[in-house]
C-alpha positions in Angstrom: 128.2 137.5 109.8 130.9 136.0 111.2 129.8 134.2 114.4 126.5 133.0 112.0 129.4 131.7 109.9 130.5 129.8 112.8 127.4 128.4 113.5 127.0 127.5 110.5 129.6 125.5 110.2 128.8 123.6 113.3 125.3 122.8 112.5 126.8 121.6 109.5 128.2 118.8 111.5 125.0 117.7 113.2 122.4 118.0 110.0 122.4 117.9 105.6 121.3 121.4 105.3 123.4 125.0 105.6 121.9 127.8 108.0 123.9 130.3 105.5 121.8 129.4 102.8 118.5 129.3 104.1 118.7 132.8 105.9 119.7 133.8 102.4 116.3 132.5 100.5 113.5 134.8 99.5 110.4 135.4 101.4 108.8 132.7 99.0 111.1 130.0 98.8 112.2 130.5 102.5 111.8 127.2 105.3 111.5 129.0 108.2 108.5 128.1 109.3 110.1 124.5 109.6 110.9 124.7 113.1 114.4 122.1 113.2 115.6 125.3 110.6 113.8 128.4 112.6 115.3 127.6 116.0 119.1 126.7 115.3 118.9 130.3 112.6 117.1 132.2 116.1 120.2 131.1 117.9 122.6 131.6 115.5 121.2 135.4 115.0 121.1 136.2 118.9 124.5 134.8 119.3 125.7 137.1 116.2 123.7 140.1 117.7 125.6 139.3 121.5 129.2 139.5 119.7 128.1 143.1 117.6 126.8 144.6 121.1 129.8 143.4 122.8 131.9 144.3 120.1 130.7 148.1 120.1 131.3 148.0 124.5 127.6 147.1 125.0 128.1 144.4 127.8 125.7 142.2 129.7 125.3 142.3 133.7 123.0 139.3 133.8 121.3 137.3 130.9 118.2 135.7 130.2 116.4 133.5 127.8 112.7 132.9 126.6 111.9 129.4 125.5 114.5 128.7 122.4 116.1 131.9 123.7 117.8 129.8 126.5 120.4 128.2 124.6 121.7 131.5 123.0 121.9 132.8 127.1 123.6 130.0 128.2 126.7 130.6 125.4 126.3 134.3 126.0 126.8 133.9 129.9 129.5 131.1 129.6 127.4 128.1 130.6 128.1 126.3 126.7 130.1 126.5 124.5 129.8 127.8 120.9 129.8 124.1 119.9 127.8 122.7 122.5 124.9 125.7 122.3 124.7 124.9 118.2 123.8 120.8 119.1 121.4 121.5 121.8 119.6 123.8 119.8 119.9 121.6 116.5 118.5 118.8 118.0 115.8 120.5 120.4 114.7 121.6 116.7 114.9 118.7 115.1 113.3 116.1 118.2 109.9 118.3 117.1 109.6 116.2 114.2 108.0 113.8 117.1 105.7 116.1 118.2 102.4 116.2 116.2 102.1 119.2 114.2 98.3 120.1 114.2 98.7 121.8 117.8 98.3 125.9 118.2 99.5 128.5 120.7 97.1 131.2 121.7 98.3 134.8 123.2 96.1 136.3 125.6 95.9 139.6 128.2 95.1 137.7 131.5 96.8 137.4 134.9 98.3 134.2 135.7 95.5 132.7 138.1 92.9 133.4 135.3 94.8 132.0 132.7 95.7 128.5 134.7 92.1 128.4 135.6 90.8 128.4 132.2 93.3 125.7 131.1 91.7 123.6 134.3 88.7 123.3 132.4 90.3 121.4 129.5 91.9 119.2 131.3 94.8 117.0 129.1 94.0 119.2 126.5 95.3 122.7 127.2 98.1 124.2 129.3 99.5 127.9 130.1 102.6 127.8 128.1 104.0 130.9 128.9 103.8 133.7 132.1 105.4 136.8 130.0 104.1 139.6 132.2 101.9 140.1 135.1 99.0 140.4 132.5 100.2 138.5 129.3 100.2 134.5 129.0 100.2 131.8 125.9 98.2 129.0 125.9 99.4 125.9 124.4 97.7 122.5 123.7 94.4 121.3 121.3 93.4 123.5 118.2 89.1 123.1 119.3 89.8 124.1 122.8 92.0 126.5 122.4 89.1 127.7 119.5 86.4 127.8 122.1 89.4 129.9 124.6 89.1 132.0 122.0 85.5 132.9 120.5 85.4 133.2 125.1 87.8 135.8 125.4 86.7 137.5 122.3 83.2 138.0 123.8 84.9 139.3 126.6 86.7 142.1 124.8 89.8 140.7 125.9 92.8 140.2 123.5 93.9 137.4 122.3 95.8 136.3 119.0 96.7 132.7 117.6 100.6 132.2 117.2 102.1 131.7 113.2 103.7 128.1 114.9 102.9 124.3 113.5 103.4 123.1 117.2 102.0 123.5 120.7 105.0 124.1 122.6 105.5 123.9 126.3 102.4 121.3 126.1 101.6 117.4 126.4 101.8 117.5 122.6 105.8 118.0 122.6 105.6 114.4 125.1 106.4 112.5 122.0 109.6 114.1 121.3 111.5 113.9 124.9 112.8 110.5 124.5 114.8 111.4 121.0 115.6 114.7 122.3 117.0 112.8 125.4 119.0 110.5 123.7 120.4 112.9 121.0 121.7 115.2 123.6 123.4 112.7 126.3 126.1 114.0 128.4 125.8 118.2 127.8 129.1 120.0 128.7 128.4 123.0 130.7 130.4 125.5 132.8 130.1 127.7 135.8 128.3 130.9 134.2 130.5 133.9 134.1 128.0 136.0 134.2 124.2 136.1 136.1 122.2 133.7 134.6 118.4 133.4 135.0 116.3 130.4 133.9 112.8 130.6 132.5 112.4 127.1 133.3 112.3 127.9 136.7 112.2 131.8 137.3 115.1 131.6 138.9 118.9 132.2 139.0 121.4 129.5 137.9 124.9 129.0 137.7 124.6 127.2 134.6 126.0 123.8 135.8 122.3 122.2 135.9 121.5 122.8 132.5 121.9 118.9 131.7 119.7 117.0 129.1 116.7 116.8 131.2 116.8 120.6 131.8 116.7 121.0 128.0 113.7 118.7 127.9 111.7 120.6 130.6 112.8 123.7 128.8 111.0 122.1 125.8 108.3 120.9 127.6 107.7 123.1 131.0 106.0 126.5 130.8 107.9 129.8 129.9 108.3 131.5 133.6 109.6 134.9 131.6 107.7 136.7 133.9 108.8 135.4 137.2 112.7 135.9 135.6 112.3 139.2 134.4 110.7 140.3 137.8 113.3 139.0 139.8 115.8 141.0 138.4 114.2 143.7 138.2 113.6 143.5 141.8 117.3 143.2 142.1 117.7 146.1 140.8 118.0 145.9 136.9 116.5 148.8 135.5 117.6 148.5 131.4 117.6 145.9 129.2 118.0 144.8 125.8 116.4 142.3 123.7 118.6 140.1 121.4 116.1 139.1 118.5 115.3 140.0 114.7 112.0 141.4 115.8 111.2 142.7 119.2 108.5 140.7 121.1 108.9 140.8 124.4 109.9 144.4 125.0 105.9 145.0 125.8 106.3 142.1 128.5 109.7 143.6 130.4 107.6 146.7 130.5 104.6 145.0 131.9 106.8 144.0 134.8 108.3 147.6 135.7 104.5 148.7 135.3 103.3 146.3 137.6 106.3 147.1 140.0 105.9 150.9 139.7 109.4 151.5 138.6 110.9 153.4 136.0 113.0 151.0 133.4 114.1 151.5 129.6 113.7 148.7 127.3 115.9 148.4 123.9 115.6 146.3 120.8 118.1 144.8 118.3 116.4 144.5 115.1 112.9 145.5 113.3 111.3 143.7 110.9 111.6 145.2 107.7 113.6 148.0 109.1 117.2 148.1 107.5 119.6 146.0 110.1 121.9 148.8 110.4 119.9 151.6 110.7 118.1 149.6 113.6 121.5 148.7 115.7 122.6 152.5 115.3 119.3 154.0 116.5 119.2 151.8 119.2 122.8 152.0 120.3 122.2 155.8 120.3 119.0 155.1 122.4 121.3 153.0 125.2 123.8 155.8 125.2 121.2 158.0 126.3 120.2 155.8 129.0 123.7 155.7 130.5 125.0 152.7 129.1 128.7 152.4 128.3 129.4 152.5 124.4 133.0 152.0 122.8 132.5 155.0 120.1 136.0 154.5 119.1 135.4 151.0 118.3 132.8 151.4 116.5 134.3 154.8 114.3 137.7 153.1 114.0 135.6 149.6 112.8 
């Protein structure tokens, strides 16, 4: 609560609205599916869930972010600061309002060459926003394409499933919204990462310094290479890792990869949906015990 406290208080200075108060709304009055208010209160949660894992021994060899993910990384792995990570990810939030909102995002089991060559056949209109696994992508782009992608895959037997988003991210759709997010951003203040840092903007490892306005805007607008991250460090040797989120969504994807690589790796979530916060943490800092992973018990008893 504290470090969403901090937040808080920071995005306070860059916006009229608290984060405190809208995380504490009811299901029916709640604005979360306004994405400048979802992505600054997904930051603000994975930041708070880095400082309890931290706090209870639980520390990170490298990091990694997916998408919005990426500014929570950088201030876990040193690369911004708490104040710097809060207005990159206010105003990546807020430059959406630029974007037109009628675009969709479509999940789908397919390989990456598949996936890239059925987004070639609408050209301009629909792009592979996402390589999550060897077999997972996102599409991104034009709600009657991405409709026809659909009824196509369907008749295939293959899964697919439309994403609960107002916005096709990581598409020519979010073009509009580069200039303000640009400008609103300017001169980003970034530091040597003290910790391995791996960019799904590129797939690859950075030290943190590049992470300058225009890497926020291809983060924006540049597909999600999750897949090319994750599979990197796992080829490094990486064999455990723990997802940061209030619901876990890309544990099946991390597992994908060791699949794929024929290696043996555990995967661990934070938080469930609907499943009591506590309860969650503890089961799942039980479950990393297990796995071998250092745990400060007598922080956590004395706590």
């Amino acid at each position: 609560r504290r470090k969403i406290e901090e937040c808080d208080a920071l995005l306070r200075e860059f916006g009229p609205w608290s984060l405190m108060e809208e995380l504490m709304r009811d299901e029916k009055s709640s604005r979360m599916q306004q994405t400048e208010i979802a992505q600054p209160a997904i930051f603000a949660i994975q930041a708070a869930l880095a400082d309890v894992w931290q706090s209870w021994g639980v520390h990170p060899a490298a990091v990694v972010g997916h998408s919005v993910g990426e500014a929570a990384a950088a201030h876990v792995a040193g690369t911004l600061s708490l104040r710097e990570a809060a207005r990159v990810i206010f105003h990546r939030g807020r430059s959406m309002d630029a974007a037109p909102s009628y675009g969709r995002m479509l999940a789908a089991t397919l390989d990456a060459k598949e996936a890239e060559e059925i987004a070639a056949s609408f050209p301009g209109k629909v792009a592979v926003a996402a390589f999550n696994s060897p077999v997972s992508v996102t599409f991104s782009g034009e709600p009657a394409p991405l409709e026809e992608i659909a009824r196509t895959l369907e008749s295939r037997g293959i899964f697919n499933r439309f994403l609960q988003v107002n916005y096709a991210f990581h598409s020519h759709l979010m073009d509009p919204a580069r200039r303000d997010l640009l400008e609103a951003l300017g001169k980003v203040e970034t530091s040597a990462a003290r910790l391995a840092l791996y960019s799904t903007v590129t797939g690859t490892a950075t030290d943190g310094r590049d992470l300058d306005a225009d890497y926020w805007w291809r983060n924006v607008r540049q597909p999600v290479r999750f897949y090319a991250a994750i599979d990197e460090l796992v080829a490094q040797g990486h064999r455990l890792f723990l997802e940061l989120s209030a619901h876990p969504v890309l544990t099946g994807s991390i597992r994908e990869v060791f699949a794929h690589r024929a290696v043996q790796g555990e995967v661990v979530f934070s938080l469930r949906r609907k499943q009591p916060e506590m309860e969650s943490m503890l089961q799942n800092l039980g479950a990393l015990h297990a796995v071998g992973s250092p745990v400060g018990w007598k922080r956590i008893y004395l706590a």
